[in-house]
DSSP file (Angstrom, degrees, kcal/mol; ACC not computed):
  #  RESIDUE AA STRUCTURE BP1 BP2  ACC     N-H-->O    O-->H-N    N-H-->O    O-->H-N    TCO  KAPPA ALPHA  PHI   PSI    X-CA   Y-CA   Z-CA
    1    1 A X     >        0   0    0      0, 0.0     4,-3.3     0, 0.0     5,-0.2   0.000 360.0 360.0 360.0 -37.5   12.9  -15.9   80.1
    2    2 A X  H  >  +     0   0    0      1,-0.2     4,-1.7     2,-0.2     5,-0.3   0.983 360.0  56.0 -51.8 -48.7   16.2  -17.6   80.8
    3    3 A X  H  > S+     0   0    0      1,-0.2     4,-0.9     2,-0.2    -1,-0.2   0.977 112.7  38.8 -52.8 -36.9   16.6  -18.5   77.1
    4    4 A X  H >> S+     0   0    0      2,-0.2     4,-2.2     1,-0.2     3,-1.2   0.995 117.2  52.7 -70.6 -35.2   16.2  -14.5   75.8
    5    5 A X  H 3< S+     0   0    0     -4,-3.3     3,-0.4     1,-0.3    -1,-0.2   0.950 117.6  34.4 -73.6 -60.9   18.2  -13.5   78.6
    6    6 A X  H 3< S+     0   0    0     -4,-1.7    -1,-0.3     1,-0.3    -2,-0.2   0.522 133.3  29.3 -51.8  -4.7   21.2  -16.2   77.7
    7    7 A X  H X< S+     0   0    0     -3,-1.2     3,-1.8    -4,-0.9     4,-0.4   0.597  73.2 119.5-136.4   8.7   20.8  -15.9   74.2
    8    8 A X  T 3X S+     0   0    0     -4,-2.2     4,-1.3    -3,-0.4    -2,-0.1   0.191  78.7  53.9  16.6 -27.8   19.6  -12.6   73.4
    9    9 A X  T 34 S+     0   0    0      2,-0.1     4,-0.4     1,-0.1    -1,-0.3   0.478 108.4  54.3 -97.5  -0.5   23.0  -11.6   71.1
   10   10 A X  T <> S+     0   0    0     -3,-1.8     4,-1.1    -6,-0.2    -2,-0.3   0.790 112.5  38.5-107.4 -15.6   22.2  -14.6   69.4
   11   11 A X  T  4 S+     0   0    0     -4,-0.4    -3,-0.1     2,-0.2    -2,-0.1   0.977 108.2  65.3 -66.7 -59.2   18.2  -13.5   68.5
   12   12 A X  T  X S+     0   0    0     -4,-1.3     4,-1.0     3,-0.1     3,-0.5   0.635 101.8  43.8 -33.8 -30.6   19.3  -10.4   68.0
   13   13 A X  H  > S+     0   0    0     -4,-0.4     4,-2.2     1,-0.4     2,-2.1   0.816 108.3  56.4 -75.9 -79.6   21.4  -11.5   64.8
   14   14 A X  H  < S+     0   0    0     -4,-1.1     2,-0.4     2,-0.2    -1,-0.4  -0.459 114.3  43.7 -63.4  85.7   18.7  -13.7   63.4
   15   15 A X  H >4 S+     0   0    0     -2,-2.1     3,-4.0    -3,-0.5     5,-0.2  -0.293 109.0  53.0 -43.5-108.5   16.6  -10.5   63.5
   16   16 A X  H 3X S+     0   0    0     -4,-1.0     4,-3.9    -2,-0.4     5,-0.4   0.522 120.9  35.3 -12.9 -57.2   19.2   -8.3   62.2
   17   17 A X  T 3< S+     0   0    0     -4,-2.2    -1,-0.4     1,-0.2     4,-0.2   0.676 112.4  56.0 -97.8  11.1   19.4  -10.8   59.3
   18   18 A X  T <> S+     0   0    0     -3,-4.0     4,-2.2    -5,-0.5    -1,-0.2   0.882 112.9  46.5 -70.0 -50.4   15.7  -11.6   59.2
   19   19 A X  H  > S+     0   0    0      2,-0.2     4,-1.7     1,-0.2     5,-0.3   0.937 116.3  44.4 -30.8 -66.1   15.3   -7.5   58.7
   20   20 A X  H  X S+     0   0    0     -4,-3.9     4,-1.8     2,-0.2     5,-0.2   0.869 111.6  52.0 -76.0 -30.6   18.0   -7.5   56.1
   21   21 A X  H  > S+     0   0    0     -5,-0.4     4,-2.0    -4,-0.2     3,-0.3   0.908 110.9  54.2 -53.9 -91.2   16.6  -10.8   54.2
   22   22 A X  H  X S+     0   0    0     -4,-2.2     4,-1.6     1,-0.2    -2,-0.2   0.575 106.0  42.6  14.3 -63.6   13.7   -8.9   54.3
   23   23 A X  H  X S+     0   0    0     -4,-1.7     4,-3.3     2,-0.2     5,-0.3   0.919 117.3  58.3 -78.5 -49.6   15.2   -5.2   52.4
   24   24 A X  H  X S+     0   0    0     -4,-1.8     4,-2.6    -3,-0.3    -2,-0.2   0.929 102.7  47.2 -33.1 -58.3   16.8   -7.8   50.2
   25   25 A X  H  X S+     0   0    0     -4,-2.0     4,-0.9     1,-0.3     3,-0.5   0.955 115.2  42.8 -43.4 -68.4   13.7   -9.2   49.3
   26   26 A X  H  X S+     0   0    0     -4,-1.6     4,-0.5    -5,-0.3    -1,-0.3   0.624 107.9  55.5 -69.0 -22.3   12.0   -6.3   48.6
   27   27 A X  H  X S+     0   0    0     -4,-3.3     4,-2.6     1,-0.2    -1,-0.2   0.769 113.7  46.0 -88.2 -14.8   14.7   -4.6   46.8
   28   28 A X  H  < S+     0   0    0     -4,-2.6     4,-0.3    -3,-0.5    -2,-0.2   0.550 112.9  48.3 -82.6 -11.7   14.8   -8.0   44.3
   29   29 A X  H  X S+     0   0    0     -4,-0.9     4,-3.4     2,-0.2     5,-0.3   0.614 113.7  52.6-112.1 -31.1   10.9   -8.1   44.0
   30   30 A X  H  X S+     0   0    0     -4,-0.5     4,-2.4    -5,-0.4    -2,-0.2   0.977 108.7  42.8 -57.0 -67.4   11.5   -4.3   43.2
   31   31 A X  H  X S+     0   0    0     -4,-2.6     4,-1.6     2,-0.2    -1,-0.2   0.809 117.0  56.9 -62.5 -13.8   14.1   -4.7   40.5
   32   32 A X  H  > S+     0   0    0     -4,-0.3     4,-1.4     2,-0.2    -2,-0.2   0.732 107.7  43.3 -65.1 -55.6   11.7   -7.6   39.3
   33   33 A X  H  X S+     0   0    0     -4,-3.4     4,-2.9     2,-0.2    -2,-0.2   0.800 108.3  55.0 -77.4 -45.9    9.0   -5.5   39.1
   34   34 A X  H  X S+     0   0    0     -4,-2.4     4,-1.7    -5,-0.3    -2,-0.2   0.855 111.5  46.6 -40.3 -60.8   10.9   -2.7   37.3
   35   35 A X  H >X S+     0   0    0     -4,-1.6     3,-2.7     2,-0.2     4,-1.5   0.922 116.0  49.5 -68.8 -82.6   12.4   -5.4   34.1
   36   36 A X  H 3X S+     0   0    0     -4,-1.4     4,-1.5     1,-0.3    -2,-0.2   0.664 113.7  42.0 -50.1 -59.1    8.7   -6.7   33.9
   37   37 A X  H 3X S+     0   0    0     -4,-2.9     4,-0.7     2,-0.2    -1,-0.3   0.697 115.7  47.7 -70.2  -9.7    7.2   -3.3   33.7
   38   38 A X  H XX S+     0   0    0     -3,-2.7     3,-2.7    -4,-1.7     4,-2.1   0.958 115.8  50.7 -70.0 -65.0   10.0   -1.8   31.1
   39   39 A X  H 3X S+     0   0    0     -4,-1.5     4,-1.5     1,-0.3    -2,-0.2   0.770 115.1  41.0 -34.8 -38.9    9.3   -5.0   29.3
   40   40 A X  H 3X S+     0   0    0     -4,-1.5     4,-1.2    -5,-0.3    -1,-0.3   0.587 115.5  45.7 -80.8 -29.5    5.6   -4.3   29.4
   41   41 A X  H <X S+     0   0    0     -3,-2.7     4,-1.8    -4,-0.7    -1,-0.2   0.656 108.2  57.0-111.6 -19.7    5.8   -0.8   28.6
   42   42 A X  H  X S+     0   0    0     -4,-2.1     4,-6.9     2,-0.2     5,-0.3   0.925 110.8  48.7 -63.8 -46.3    8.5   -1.7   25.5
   43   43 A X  H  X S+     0   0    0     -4,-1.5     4,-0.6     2,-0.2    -2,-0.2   0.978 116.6  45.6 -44.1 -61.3    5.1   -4.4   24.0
   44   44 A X  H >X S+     0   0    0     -4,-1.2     3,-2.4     1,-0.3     4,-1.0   0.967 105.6  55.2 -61.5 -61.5    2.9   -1.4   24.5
   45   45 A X  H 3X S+     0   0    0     -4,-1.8     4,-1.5     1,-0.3     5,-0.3   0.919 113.5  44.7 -29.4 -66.4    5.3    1.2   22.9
   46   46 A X  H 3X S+     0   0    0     -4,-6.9     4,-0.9     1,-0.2    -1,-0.3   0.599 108.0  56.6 -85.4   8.7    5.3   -1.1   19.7
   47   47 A X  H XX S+     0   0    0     -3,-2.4     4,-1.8    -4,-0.6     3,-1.4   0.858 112.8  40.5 -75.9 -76.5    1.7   -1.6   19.7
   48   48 A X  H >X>S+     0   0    0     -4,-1.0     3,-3.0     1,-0.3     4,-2.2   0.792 114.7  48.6 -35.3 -81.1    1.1    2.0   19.6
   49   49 A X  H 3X5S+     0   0    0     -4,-1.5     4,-1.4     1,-0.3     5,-0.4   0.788 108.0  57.9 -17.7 -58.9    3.7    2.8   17.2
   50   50 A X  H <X5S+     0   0    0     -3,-1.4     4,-0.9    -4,-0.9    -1,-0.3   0.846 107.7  47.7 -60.8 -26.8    2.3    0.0   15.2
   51   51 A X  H <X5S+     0   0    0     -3,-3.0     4,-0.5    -4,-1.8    -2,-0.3   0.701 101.3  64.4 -87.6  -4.1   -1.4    1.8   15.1
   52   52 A X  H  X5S+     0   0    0     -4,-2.2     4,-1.5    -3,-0.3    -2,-0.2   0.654 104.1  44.6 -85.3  -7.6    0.1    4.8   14.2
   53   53 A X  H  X<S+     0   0    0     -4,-1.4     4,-2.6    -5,-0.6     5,-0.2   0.883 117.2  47.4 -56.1 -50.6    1.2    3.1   11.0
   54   54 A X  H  X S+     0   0    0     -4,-0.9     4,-1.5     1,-0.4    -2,-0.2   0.721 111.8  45.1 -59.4 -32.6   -1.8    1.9   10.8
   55   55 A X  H  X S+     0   0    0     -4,-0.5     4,-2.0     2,-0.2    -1,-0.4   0.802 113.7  48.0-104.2 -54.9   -3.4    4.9   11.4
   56   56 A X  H  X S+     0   0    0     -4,-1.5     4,-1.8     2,-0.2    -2,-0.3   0.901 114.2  54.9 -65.1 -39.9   -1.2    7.1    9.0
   57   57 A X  H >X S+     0   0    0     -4,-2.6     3,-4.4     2,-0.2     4,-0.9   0.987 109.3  44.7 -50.9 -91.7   -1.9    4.1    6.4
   58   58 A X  H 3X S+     0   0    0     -4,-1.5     4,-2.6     1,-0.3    -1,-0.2   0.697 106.2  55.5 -45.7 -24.3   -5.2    4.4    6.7
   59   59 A X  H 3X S+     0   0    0     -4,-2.0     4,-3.6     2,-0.2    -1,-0.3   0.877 109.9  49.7 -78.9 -16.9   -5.6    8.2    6.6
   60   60 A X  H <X S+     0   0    0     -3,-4.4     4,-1.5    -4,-1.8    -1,-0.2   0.899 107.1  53.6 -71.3 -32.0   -3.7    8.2    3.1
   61   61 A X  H  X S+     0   0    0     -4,-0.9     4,-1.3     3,-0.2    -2,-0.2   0.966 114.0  48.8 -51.2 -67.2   -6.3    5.3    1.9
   62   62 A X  H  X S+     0   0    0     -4,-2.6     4,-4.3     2,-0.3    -2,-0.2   0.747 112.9  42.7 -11.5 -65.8   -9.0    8.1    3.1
   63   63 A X  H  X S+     0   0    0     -4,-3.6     4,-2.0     1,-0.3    -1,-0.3   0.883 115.4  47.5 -76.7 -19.1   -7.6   10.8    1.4
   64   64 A X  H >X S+     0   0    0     -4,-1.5     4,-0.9    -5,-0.3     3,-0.8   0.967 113.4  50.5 -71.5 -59.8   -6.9    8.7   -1.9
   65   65 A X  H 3X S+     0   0    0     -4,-1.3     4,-1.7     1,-0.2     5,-0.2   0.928 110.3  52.6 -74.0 -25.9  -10.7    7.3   -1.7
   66   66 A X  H 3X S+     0   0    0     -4,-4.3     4,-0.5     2,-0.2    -1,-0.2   0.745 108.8  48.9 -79.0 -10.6  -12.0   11.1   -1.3
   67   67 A X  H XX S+     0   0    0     -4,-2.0     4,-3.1    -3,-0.8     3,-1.6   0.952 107.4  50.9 -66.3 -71.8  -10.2   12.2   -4.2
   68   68 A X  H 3X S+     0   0    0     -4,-0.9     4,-1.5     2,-0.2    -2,-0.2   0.617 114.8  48.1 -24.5 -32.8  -11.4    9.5   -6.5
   69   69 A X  H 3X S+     0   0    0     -4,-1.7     4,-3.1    -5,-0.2    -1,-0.2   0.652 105.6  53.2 -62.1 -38.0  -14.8   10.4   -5.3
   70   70 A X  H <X>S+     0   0    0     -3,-1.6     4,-3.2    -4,-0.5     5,-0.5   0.937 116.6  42.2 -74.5 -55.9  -14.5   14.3   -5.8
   71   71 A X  H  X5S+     0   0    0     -4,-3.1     4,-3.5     2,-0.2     5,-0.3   0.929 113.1  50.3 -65.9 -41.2  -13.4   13.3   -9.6
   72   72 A X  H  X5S+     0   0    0     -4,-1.5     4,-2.9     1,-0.3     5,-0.4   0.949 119.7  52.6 -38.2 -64.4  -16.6   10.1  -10.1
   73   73 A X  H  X5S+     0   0    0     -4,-3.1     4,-1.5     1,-0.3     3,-0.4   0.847 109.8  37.3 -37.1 -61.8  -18.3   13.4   -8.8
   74   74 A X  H >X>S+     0   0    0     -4,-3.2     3,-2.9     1,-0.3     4,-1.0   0.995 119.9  45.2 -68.3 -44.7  -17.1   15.8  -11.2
   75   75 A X  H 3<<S+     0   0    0     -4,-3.5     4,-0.5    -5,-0.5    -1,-0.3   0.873 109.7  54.4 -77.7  -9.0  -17.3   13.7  -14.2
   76   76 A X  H 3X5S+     0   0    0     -4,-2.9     4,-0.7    -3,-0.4    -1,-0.3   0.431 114.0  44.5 -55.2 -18.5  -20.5   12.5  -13.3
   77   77 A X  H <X5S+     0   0    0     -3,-2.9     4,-2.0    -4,-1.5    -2,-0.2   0.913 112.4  47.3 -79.0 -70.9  -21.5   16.3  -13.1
   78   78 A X  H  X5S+     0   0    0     -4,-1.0     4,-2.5     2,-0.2    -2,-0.2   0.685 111.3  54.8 -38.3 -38.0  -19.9   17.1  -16.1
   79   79 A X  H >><S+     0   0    0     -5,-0.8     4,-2.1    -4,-0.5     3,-0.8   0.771 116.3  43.5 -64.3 -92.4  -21.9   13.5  -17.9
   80   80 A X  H 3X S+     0   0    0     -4,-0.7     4,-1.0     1,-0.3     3,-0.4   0.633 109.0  49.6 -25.2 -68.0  -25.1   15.0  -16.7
   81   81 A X  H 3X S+     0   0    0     -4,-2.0     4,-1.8     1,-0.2     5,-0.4   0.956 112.5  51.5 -57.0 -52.8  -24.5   18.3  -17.6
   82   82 A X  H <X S+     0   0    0     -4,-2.5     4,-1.7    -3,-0.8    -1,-0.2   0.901 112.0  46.6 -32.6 -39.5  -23.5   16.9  -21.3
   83   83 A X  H >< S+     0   0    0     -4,-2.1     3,-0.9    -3,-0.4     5,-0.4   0.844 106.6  58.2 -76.1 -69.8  -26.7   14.9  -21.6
   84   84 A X  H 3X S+     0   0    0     -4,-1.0     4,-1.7     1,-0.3    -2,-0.2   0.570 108.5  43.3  -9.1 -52.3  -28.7   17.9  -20.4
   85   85 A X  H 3X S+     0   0    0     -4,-1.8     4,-4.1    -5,-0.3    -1,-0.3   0.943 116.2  58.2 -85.9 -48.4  -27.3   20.0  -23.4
   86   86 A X  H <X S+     0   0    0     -4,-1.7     4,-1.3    -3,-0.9     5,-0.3   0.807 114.4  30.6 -21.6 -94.1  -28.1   16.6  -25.4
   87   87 A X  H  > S+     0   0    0     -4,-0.3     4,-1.6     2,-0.3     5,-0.3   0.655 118.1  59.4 -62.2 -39.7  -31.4   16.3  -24.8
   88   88 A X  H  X S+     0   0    0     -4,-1.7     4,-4.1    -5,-0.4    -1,-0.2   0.972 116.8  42.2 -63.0 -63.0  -31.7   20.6  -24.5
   89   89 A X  H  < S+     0   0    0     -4,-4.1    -2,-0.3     1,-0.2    -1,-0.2   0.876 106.1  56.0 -73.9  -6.1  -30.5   20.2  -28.0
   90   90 A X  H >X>S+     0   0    0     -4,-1.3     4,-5.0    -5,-0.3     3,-0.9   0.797 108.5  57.0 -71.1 -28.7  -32.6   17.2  -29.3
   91   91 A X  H 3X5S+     0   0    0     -4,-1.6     4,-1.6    -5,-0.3    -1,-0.2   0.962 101.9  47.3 -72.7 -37.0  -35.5   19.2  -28.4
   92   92 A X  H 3<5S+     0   0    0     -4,-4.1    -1,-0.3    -5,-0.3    -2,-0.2   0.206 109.9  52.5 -85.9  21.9  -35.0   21.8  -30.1
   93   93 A X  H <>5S+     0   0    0     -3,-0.9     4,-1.4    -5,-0.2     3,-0.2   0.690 109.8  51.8 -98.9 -65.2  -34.2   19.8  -33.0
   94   94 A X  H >X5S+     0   0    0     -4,-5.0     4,-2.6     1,-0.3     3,-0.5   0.894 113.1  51.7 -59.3 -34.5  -37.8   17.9  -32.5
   95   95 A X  H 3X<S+     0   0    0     -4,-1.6     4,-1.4    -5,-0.7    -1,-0.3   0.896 103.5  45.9 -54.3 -45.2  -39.2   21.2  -32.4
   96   96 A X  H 3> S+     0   0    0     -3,-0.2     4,-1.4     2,-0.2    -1,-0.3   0.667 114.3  55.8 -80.0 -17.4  -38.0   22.6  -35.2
   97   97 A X  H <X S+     0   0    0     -4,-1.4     4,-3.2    -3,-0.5     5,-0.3   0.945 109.3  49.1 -47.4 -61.0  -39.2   18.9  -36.8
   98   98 A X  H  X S+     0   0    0     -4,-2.6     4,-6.1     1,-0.2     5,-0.6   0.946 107.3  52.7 -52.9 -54.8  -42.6   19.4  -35.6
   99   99 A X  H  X S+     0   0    0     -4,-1.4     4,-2.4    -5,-0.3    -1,-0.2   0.939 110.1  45.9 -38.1 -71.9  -42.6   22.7  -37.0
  100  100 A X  H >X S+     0   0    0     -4,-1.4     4,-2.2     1,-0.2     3,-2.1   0.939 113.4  50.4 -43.9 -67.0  -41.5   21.4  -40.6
  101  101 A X  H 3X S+     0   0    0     -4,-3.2     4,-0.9     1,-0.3     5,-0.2   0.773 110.9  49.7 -73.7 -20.0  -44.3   18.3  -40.6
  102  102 A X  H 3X S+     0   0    0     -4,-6.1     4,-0.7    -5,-0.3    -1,-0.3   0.754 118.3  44.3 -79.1  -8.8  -47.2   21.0  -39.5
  103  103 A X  H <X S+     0   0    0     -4,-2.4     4,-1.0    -3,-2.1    -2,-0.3   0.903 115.6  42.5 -86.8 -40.3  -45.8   23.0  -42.4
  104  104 A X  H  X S+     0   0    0     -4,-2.2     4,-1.7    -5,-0.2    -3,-0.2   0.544 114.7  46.1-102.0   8.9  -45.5   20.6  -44.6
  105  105 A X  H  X S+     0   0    0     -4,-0.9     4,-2.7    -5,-0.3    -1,-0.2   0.775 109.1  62.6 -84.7 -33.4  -49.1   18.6  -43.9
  106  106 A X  H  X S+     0   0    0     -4,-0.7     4,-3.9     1,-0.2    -2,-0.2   0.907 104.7  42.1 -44.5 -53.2  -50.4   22.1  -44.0
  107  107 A X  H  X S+     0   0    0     -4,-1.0     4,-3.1     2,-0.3     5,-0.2   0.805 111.7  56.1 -90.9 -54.2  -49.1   22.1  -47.6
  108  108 A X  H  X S+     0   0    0     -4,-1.7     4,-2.1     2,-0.2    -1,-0.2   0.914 109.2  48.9 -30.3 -49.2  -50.6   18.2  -48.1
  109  109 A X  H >X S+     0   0    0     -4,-2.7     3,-1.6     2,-0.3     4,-1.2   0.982 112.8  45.0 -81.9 -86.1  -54.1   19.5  -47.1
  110  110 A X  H 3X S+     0   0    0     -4,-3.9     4,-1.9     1,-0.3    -1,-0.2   0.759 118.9  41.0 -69.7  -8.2  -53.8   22.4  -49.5
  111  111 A X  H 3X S+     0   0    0     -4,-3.1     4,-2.6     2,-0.2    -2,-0.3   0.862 116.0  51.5 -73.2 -32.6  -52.3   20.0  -52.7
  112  112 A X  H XX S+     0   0    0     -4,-2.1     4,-2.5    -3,-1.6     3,-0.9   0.991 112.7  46.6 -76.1 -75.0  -55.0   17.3  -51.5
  113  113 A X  H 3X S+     0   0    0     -4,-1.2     4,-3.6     1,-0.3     5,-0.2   0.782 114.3  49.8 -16.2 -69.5  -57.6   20.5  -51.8
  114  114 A X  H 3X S+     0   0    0     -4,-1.9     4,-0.5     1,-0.3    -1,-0.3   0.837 111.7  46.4 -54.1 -44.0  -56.0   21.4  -55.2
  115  115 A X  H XX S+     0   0    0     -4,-2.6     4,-1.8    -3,-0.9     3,-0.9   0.875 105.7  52.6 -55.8 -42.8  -56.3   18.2  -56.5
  116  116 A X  H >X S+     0   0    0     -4,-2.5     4,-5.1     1,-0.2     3,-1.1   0.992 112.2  51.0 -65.5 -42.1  -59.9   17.2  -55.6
  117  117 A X  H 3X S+     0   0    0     -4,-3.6     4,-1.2     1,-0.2    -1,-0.2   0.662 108.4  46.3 -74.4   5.5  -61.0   20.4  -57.2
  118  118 A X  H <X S+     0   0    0     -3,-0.9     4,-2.7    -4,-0.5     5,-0.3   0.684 111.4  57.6 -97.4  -7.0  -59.1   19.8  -60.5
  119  119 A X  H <X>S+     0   0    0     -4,-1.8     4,-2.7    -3,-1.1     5,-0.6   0.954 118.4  36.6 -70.8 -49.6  -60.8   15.7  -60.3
  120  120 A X  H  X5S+     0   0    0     -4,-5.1     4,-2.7     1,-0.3     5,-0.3   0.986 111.3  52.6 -90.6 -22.2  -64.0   17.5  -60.2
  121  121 A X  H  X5S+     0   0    0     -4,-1.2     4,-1.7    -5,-0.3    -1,-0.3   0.977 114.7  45.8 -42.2 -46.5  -63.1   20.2  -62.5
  122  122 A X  H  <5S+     0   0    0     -4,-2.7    -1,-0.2     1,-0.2    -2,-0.2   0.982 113.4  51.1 -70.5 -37.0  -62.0   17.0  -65.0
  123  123 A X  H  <5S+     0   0    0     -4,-2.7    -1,-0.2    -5,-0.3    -2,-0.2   0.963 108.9  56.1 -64.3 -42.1  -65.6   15.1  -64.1
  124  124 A X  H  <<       0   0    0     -4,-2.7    -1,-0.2    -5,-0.6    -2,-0.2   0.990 360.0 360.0 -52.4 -44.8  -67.4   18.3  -65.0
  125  125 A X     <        0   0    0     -4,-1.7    -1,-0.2    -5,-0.3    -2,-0.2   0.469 360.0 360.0 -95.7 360.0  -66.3   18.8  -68.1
């Protein structure tokens, strides 16, 4: 108890400037902290920034691959609907074929007819 009482101004400092080591401390671990997270929040910034290239990039690819799809589409409609009228008209082509070769077998059958009866007309006679 003799020492605090006989040195007591002299504690009192080395607190005073443990206390103020102390604010010190904290105000350097503070600024410390402050440059690391600006640094940290600068990294992040240019990641984002960099996906939003990336991201804008990508949506142009998008819209570029859904055009190019809407025209495969259309001229792929447009093929189909051309064969369709192909084939609409080949049928009615073959139709009108069929038509001709039952007309004109019809017309076989009645020369084959005409003929056999002028062979037996020639054997009669």
């Amino acid at each position: 108890m003799k020492f605090i009482q006989k040195n007591w101004k002299t504690i009192l400092i080395v607190l005073l400037v443990v206390f103020s080591l102390n604010k010190c401390t904290v105000a350097c671990n503070r600024d410390s902290k402050i440059d690391k997270q600006q640094t940290e929040l600068v990294q992040k910034d240019s990641i984002i920034k960099a996906q939003y290239d990336s991201l804008n990039i990508l949506k142009v690819r998008w819209n570029d691959a859904q055009t190019n799809k809407n025209d495969i589409v259309g001229v792929a409609l447009n093929s189909k609907q051309e064969l369709t009228n192909q084939v609409n008209q080949l049928n009615s082509e073959n139709s009108t074929l069929m038509q001709k070769v039952n007309k004109l077998t019809s017309e076989v059958n009645k020369l084959n007819r005409e003929n056999k009866k002028l062979r037996d007309q020639l054997n009669n006679k």
